[in-house]
MARLUMLO-276813 format. One record per residue: x, y, z of N, C-alpha, C, CB in turn; residue number from 1. Coordinates in Angstrom, 3 decimals. Last residue first. Glycine has a CB too. Example, Ala and Ser with C-alpha at 12.3 -4.5 7.8 and 13.67 -1.06 7.14 Angstrom:
BEGIN
n.px, n.py, n.pz, ca.px, ca.py, ca.pz, c.px, c.py, c.pz, cb.px, cb.py, cb.pz, i
12.850, -2.250, 7.080, 13.670, -1.060, 7.140, 12.900, 0.030, 7.870, 14.084, -0.598, 5.725, 2;
13.190, -5.690, 7.800, 12.300, -4.500, 7.800, 13.200, -3.300, 7.800, 11.308, -4.473, 9.046, 1;
REM end
This chain:
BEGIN
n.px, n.py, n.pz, ca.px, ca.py, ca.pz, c.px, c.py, c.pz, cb.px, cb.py, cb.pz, i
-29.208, -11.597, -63.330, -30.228, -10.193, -63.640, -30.296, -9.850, -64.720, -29.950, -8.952, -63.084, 86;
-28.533, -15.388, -63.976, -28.299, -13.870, -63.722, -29.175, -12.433, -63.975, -27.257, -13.689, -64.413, 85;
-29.109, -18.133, -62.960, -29.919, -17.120, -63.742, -29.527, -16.088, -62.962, -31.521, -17.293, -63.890, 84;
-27.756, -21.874, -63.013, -27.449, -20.382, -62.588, -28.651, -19.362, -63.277, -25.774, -19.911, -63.201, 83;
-27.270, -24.993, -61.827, -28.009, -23.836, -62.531, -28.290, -22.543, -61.862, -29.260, -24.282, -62.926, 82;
-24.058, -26.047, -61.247, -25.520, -25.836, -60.781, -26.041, -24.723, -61.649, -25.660, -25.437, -59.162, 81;
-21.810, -26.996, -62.180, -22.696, -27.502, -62.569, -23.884, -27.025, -61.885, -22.463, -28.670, -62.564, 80;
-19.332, -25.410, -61.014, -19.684, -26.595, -60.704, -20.960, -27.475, -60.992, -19.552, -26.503, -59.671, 79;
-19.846, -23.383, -62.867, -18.660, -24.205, -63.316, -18.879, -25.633, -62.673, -17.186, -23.514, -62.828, 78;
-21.661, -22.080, -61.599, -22.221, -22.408, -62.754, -21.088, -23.801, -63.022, -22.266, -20.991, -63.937, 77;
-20.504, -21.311, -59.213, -21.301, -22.263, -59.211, -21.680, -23.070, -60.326, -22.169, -21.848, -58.772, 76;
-18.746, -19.272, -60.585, -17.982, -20.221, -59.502, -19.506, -21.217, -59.665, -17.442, -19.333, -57.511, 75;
-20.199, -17.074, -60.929, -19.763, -18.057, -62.063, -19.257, -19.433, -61.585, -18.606, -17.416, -62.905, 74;
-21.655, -16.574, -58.899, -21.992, -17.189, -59.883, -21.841, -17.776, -60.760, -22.242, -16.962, -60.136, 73;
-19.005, -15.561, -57.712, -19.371, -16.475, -57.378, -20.596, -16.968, -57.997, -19.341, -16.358, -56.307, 72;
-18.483, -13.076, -59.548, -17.805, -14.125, -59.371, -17.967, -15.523, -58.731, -17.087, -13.697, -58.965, 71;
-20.905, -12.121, -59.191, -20.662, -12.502, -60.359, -19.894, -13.205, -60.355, -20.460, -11.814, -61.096, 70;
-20.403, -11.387, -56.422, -21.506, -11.944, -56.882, -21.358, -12.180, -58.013, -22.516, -11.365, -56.730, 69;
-17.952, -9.569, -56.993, -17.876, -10.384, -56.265, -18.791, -11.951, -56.485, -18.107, -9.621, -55.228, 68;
-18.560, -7.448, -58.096, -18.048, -8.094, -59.113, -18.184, -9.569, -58.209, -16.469, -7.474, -59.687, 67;
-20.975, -6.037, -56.429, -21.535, -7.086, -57.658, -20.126, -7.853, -58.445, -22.545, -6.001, -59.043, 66;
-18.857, -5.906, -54.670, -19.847, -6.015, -54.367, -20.832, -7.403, -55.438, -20.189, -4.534, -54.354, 65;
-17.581, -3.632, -56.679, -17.022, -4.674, -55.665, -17.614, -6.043, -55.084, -16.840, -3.988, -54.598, 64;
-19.514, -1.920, -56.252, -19.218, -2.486, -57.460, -18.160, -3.558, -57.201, -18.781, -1.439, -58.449, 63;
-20.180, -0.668, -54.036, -21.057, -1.297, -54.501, -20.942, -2.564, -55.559, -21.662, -0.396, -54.884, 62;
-17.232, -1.284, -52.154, -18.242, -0.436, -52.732, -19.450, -1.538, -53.204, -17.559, 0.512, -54.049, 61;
-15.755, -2.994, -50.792, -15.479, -1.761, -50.288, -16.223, -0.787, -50.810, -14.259, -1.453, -50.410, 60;
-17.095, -6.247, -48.951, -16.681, -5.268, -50.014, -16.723, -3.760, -50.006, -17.361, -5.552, -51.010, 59;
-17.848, -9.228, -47.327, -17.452, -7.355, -47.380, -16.730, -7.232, -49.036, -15.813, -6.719, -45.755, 58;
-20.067, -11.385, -47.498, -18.655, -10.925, -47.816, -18.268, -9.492, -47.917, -18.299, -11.450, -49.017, 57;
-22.534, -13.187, -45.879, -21.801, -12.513, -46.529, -20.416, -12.477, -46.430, -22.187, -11.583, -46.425, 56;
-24.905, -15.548, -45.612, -23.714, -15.567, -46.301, -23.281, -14.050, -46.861, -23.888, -16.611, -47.447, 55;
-27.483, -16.158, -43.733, -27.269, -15.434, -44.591, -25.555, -15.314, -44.539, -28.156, -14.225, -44.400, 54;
-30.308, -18.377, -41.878, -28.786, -18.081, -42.337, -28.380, -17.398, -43.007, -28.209, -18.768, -42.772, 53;
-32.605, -18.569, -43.108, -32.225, -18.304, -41.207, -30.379, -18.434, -40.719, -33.226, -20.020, -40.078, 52;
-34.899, -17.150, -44.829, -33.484, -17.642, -44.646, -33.457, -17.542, -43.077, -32.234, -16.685, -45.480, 51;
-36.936, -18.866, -46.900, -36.975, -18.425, -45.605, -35.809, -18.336, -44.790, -37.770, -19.122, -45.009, 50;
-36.905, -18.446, -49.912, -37.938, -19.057, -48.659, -37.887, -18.099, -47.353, -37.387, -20.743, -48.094, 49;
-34.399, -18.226, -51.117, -35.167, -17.251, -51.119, -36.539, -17.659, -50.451, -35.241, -16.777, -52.443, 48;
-31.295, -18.029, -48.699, -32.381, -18.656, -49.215, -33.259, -18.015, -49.737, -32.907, -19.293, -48.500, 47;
-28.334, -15.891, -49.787, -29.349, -16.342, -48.478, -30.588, -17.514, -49.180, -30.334, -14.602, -47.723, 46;
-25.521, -13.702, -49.652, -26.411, -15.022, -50.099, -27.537, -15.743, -49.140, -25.382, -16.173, -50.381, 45;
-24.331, -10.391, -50.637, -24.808, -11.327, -49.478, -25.714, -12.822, -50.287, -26.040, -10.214, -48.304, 44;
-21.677, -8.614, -50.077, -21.845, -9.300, -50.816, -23.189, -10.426, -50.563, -20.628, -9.684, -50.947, 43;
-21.542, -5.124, -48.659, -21.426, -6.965, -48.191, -22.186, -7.108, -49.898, -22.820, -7.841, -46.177, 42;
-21.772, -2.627, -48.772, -20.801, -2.690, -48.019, -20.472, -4.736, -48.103, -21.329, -1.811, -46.399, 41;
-23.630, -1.698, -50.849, -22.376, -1.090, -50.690, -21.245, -1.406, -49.867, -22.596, -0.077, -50.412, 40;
-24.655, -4.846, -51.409, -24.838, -3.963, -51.061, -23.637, -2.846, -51.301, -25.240, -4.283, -49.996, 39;
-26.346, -7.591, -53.978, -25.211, -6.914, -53.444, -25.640, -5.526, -52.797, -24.158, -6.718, -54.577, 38;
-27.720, -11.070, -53.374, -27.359, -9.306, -53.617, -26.182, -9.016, -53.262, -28.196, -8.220, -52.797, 37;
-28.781, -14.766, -54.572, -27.600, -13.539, -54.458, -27.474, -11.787, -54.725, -26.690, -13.982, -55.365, 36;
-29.908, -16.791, -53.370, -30.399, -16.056, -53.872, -29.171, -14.631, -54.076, -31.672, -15.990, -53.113, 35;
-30.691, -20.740, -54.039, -29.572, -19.065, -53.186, -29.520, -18.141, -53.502, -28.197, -18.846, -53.081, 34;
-32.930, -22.617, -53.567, -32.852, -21.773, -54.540, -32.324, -20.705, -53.334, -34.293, -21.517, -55.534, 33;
-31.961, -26.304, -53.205, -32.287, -25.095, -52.900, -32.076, -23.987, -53.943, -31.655, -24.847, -51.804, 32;
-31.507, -28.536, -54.572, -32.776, -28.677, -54.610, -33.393, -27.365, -53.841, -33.130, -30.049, -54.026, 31;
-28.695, -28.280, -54.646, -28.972, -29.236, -53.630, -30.571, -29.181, -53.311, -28.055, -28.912, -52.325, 30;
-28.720, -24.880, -55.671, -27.751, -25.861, -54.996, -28.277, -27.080, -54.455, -27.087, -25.246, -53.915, 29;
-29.057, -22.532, -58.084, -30.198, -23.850, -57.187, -28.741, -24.893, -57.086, -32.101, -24.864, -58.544, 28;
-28.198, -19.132, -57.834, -28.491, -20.730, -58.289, -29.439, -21.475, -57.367, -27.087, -21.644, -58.292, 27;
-29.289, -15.731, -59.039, -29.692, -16.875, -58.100, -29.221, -18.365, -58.043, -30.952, -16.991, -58.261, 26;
-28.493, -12.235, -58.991, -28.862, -13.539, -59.625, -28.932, -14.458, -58.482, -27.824, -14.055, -60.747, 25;
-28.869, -9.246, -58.144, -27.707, -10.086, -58.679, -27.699, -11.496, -59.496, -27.013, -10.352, -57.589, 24;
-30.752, -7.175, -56.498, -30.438, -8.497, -57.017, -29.617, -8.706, -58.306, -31.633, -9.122, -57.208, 23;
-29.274, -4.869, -54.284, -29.554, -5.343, -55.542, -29.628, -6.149, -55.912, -29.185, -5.172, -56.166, 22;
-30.966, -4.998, -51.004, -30.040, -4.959, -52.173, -30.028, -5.136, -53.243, -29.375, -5.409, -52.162, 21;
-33.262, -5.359, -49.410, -33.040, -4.106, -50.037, -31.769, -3.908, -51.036, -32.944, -3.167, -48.950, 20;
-32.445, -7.804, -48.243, -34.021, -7.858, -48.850, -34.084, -6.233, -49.656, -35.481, -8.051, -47.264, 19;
-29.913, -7.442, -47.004, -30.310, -8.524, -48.121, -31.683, -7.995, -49.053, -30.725, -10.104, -47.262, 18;
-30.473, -5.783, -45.442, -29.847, -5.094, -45.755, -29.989, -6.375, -47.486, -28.485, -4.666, -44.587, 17;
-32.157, -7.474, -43.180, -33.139, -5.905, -44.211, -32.056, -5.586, -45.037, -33.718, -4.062, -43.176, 16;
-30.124, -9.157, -42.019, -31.646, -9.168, -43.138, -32.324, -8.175, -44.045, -32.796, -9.349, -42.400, 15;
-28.521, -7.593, -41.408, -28.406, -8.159, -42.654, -29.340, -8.286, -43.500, -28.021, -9.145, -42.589, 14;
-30.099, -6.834, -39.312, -30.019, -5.654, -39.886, -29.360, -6.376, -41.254, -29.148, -4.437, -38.987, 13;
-30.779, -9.069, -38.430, -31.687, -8.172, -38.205, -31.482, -7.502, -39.321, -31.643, -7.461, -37.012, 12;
-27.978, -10.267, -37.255, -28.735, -11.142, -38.119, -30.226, -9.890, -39.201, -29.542, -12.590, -36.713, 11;
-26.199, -9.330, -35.412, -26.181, -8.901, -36.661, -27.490, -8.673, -37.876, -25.326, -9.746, -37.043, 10;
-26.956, -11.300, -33.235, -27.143, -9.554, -32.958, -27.323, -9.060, -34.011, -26.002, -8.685, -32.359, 9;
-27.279, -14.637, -34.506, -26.633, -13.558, -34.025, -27.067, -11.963, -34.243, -25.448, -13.769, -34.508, 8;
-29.163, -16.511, -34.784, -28.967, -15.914, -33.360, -28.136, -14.951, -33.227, -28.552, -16.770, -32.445, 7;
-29.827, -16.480, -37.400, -30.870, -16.237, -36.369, -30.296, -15.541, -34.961, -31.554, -17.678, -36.040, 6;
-26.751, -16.267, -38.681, -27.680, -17.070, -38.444, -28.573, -16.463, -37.394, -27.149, -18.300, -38.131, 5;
-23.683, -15.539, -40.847, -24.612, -15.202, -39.877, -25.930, -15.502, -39.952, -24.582, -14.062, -39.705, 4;
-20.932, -16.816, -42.054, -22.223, -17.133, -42.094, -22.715, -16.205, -40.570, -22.432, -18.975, -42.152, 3;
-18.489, -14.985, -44.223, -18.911, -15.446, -43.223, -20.495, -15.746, -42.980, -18.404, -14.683, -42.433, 2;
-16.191, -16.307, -46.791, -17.484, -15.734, -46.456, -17.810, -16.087, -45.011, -18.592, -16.242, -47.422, 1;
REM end
């Protein structure tokens, strides 16, 4: 996954592209709550506060997308963090 943060050019249009995707589900990592969509084109993770970082992953559709996010939900759950899927 790659991280894009405040400063980069990208950051803008992730953002809106996060806040308009499908929600997917959420864990709580480390007393944070990560909030996980999917788009047609990225997989994306972010804070649900106030992100100033956002975690995506390409994918080639939508469904791709959510298998991805499912996969990494499950990935968390395994490591013991609490998970709530859509």
């Amino acid at each position: 996954m790659q991280i894009i943060t405040v400063e980069d050019k990208e950051f803008d249009a992730l953002l809106e592209a996060f806040k308009q995707g499908k929600f997917i589900g959420k864990y709580w990592k480390k007393g944070c709550v990560q909030v996980v969509c999917a788009t047609r084109q990225f997989m994306l993770v972010a804070s649900d506060t106030n992100p100033h970082k956002i975690a995506i992953k390409p994918a080639r559709n939508i469904s791709e997308a959510e298998n991805l996010a499912l996969q990494l939900l499950a990935r968390e759950e395994e490591r013991g963090n609490q998970v709530q899927r859509d």
